[in-house]
Biopython code that builds the backbone (N, CA, C, O; Angstrom):
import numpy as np
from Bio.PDB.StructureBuilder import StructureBuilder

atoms = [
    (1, "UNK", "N", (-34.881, -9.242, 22.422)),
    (1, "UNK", "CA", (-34.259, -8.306, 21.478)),
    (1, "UNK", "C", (-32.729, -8.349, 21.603)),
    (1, "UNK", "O", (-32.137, -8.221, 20.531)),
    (2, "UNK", "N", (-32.122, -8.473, 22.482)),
    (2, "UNK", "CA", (-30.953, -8.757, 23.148)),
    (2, "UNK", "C", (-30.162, -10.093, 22.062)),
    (2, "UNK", "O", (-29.203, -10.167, 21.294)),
    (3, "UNK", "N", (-31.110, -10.884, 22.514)),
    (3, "UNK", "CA", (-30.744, -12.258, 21.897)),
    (3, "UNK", "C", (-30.445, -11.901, 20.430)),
    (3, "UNK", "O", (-29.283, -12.004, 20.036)),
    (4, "UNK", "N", (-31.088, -11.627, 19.877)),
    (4, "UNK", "CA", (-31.370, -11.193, 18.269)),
    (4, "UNK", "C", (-30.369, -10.568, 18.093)),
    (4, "UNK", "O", (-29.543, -11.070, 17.330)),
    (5, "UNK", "N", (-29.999, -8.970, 18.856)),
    (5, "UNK", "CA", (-28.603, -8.603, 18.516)),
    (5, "UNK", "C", (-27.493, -9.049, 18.623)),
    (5, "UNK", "O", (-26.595, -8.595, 17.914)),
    (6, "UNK", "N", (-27.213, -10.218, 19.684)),
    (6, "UNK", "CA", (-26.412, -10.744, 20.142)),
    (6, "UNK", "C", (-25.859, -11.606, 18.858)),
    (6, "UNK", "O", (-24.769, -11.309, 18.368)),
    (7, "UNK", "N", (-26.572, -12.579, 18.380)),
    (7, "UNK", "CA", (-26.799, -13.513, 17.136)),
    (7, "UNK", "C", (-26.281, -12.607, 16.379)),
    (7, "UNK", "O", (-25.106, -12.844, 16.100)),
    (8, "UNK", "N", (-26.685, -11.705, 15.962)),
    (8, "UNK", "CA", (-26.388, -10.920, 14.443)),
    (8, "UNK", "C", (-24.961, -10.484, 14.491)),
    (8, "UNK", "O", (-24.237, -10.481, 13.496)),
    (9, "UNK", "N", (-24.498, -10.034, 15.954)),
    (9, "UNK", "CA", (-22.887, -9.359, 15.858)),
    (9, "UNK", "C", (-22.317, -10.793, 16.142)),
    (9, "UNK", "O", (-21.108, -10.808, 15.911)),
    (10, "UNK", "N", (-22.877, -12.195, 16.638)),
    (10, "UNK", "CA", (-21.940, -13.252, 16.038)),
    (10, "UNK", "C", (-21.977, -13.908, 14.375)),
    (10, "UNK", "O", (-21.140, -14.693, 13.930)),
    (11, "UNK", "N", (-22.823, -13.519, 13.839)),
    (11, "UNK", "CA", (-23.006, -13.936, 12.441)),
    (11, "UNK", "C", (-22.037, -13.036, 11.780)),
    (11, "UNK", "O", (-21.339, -13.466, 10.863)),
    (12, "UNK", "N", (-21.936, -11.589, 12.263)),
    (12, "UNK", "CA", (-21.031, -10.799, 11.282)),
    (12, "UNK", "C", (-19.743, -11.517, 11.559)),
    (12, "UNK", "O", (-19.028, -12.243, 10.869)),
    (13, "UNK", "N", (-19.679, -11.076, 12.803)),
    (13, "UNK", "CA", (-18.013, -11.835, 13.388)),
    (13, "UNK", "C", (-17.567, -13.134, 12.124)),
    (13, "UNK", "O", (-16.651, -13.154, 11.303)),
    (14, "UNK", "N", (-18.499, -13.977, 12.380)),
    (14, "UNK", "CA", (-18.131, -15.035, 11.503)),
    (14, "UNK", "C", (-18.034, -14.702, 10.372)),
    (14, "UNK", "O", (-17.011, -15.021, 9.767)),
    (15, "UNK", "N", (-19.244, -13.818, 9.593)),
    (15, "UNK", "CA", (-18.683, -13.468, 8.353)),
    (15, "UNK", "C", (-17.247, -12.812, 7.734)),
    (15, "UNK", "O", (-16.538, -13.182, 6.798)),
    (16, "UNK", "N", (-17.147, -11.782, 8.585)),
    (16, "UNK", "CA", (-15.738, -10.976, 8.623)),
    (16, "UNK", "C", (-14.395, -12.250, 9.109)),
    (16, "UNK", "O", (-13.232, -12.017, 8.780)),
    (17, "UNK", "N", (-14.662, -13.219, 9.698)),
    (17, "UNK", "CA", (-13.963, -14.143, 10.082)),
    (17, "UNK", "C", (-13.315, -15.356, 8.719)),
    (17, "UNK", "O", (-12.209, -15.846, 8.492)),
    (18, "UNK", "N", (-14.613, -15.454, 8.089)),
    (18, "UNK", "CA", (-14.799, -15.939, 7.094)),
    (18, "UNK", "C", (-14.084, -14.668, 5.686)),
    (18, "UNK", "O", (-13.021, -14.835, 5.087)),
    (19, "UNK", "N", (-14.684, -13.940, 5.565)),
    (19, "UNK", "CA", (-14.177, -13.158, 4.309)),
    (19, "UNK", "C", (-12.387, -12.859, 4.911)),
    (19, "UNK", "O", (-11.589, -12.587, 4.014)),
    (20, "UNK", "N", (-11.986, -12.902, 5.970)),
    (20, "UNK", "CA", (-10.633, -12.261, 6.216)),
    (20, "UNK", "C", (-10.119, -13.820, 5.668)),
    (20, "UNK", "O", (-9.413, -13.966, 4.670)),
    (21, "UNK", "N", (-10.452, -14.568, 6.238)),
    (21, "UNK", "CA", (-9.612, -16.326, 5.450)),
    (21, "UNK", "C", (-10.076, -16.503, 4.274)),
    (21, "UNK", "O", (-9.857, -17.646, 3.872)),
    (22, "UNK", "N", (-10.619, -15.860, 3.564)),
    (22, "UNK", "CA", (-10.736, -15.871, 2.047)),
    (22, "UNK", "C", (-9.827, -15.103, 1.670)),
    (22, "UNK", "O", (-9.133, -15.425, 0.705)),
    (23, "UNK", "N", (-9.622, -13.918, 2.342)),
    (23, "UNK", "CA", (-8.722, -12.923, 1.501)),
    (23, "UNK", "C", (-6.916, -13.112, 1.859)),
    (23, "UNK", "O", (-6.006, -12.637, 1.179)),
    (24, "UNK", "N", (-6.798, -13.823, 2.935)),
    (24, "UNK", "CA", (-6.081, -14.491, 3.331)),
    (24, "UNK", "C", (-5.253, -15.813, 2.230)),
    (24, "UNK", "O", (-4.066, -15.993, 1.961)),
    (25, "UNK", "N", (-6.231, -16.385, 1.899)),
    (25, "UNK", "CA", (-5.968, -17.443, 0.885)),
    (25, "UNK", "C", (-5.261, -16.515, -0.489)),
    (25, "UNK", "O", (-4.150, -16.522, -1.018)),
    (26, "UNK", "N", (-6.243, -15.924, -0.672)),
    (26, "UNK", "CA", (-6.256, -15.133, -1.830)),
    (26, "UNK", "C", (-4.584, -14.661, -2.105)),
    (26, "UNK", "O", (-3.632, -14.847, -2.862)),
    (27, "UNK", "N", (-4.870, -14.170, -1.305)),
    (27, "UNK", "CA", (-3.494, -12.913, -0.965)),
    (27, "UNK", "C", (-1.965, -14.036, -0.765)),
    (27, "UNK", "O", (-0.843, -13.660, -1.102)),
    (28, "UNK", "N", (-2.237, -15.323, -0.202)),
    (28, "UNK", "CA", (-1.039, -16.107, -0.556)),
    (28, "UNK", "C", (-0.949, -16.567, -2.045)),
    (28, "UNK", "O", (0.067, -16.775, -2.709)),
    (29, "UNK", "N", (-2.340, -16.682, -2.430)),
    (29, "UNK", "CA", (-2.419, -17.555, -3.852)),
    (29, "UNK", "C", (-1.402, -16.593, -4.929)),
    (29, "UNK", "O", (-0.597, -17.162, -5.666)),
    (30, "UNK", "N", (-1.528, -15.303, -4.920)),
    (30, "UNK", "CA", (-1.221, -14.091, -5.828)),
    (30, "UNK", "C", (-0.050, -14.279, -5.491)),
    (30, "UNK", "O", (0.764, -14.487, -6.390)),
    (31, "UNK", "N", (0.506, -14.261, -3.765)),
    (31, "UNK", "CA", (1.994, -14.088, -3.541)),
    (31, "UNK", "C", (2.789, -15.277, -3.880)),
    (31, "UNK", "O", (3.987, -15.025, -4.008)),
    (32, "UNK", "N", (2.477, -16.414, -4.047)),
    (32, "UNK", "CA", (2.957, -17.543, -4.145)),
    (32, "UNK", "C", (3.110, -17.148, -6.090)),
    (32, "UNK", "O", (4.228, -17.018, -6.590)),
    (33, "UNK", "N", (2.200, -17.053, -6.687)),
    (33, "UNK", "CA", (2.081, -16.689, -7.994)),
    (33, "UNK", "C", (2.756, -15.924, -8.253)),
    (33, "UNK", "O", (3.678, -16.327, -8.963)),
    (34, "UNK", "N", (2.787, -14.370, -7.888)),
    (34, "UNK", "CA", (4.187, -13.664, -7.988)),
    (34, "UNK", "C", (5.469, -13.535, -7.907)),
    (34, "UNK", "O", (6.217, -12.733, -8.467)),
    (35, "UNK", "N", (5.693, -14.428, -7.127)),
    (35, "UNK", "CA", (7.027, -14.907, -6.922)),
    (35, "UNK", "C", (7.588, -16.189, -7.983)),
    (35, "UNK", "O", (8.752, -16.376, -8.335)),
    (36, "UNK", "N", (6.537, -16.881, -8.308)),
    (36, "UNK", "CA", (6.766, -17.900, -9.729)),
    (36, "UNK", "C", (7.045, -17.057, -10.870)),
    (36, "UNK", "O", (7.998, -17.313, -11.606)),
    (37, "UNK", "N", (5.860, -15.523, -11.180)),
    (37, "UNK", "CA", (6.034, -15.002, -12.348)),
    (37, "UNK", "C", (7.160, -14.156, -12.196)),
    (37, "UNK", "O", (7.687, -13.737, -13.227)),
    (38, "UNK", "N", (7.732, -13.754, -10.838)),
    (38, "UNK", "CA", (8.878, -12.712, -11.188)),
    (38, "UNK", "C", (10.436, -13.548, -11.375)),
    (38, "UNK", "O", (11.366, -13.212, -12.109)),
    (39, "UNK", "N", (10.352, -14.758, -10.428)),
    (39, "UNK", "CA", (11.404, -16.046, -11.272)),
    (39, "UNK", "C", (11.367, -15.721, -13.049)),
    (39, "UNK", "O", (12.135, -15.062, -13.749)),
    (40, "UNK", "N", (10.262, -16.413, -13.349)),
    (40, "UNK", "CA", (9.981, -16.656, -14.475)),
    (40, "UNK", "C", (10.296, -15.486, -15.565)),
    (40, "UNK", "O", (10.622, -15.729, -16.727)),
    (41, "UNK", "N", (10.117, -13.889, -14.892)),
    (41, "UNK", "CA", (10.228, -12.346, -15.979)),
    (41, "UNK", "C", (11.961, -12.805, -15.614)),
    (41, "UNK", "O", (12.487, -12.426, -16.661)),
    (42, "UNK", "N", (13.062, -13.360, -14.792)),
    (42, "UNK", "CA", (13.906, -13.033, -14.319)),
    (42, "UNK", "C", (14.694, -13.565, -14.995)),
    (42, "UNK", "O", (15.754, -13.028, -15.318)),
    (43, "UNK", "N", (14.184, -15.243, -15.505)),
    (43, "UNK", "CA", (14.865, -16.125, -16.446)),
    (43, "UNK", "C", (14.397, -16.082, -17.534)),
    (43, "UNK", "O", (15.044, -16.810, -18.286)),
    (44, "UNK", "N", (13.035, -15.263, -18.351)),
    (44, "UNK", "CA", (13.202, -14.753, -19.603)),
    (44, "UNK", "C", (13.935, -13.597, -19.889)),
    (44, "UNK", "O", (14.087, -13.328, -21.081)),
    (45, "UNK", "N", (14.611, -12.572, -18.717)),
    (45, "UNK", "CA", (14.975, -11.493, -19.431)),
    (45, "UNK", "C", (16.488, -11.742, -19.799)),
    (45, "UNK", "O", (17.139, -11.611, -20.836)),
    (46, "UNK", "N", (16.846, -12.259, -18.199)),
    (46, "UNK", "CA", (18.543, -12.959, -18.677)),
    (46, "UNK", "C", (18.910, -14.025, -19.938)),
    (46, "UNK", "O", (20.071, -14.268, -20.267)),
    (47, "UNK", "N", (17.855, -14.554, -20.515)),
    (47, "UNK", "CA", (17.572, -15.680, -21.619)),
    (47, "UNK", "C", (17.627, -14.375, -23.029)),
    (47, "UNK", "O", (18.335, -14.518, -24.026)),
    (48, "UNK", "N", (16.911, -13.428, -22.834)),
    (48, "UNK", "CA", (16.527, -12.704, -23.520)),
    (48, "UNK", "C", (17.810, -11.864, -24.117)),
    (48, "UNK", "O", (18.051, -11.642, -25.304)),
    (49, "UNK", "N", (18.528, -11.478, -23.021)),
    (49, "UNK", "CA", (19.950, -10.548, -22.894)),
    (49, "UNK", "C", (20.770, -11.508, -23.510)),
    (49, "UNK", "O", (21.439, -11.304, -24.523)),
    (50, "UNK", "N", (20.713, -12.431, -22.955)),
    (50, "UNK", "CA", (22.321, -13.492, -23.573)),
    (50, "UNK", "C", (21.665, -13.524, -24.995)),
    (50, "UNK", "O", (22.594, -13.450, -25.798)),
    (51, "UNK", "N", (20.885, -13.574, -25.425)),
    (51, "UNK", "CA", (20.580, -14.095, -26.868)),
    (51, "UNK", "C", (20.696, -12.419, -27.196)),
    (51, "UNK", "O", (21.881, -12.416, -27.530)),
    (52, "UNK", "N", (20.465, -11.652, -27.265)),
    (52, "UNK", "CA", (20.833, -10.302, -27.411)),
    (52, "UNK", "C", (22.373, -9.856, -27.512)),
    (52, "UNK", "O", (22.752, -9.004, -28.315)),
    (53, "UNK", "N", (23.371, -10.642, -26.453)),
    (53, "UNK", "CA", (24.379, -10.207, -26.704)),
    (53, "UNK", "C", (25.474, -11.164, -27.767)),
    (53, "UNK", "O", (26.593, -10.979, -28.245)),
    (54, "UNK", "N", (24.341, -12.370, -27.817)),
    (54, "UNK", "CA", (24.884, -13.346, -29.021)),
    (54, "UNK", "C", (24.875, -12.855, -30.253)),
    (54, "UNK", "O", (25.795, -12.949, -31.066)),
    (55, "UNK", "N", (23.637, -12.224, -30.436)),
    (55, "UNK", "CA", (23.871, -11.929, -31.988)),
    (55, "UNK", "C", (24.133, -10.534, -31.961)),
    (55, "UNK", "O", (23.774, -10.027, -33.023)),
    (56, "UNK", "N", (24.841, -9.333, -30.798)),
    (56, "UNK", "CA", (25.410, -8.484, -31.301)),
    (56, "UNK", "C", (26.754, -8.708, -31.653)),
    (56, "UNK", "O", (27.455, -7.916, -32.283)),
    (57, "UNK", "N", (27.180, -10.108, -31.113)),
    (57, "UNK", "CA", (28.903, -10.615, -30.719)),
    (57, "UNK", "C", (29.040, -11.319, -32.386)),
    (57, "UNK", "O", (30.089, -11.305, -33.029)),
    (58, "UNK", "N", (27.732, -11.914, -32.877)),
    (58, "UNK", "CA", (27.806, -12.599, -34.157)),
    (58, "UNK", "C", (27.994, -11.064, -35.390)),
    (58, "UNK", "O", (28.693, -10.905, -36.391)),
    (59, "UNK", "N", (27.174, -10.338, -34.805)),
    (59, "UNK", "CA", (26.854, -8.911, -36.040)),
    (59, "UNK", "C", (28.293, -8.220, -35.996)),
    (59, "UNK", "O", (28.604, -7.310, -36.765)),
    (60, "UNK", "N", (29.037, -8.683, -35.135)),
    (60, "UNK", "CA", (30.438, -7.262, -34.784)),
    (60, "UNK", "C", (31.519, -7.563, -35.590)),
    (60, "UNK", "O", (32.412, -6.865, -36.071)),
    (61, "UNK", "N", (31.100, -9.495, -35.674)),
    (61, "UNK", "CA", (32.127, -10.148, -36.086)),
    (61, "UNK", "C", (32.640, -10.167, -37.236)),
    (61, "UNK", "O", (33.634, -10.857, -37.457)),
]
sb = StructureBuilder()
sb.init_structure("model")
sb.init_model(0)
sb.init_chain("A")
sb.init_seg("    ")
for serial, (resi, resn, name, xyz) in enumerate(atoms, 1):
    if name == "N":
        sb.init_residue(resn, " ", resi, " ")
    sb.init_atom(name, np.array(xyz, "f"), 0.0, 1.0, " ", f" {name:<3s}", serial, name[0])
structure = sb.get_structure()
């Protein structure tokens, strides 16, 4: 009976071992991704502004 419990709290171990390096992955995949999409919100908004202040500089004129 020993044995049996023994086995089962190493199967969890591994599982929890296993799901923490999944979430692990995960959690770089998003951060690696977030950091591309907040580049990316950073150079559409400044793209966005200059063309914003182009055609208020064209409308004034």
């Amino acid at each position: 009976m020993q044995w049996i419990d023994q086995n089962v709290k190493t199967d969890i171990s591994k599982v929890g071992y296993y799901v923490k390096l999944k979430l692990h992955k995960l959690c770089r995949k998003i951060c690696s991704k977030m950091s591309l999409g907040i580049s990316f919100l950073f150079l559409f908004f400044s793209f966005f502004f200059f063309a914003l202040y182009y055609l208020v500089c064209k409308y004034l004129d």
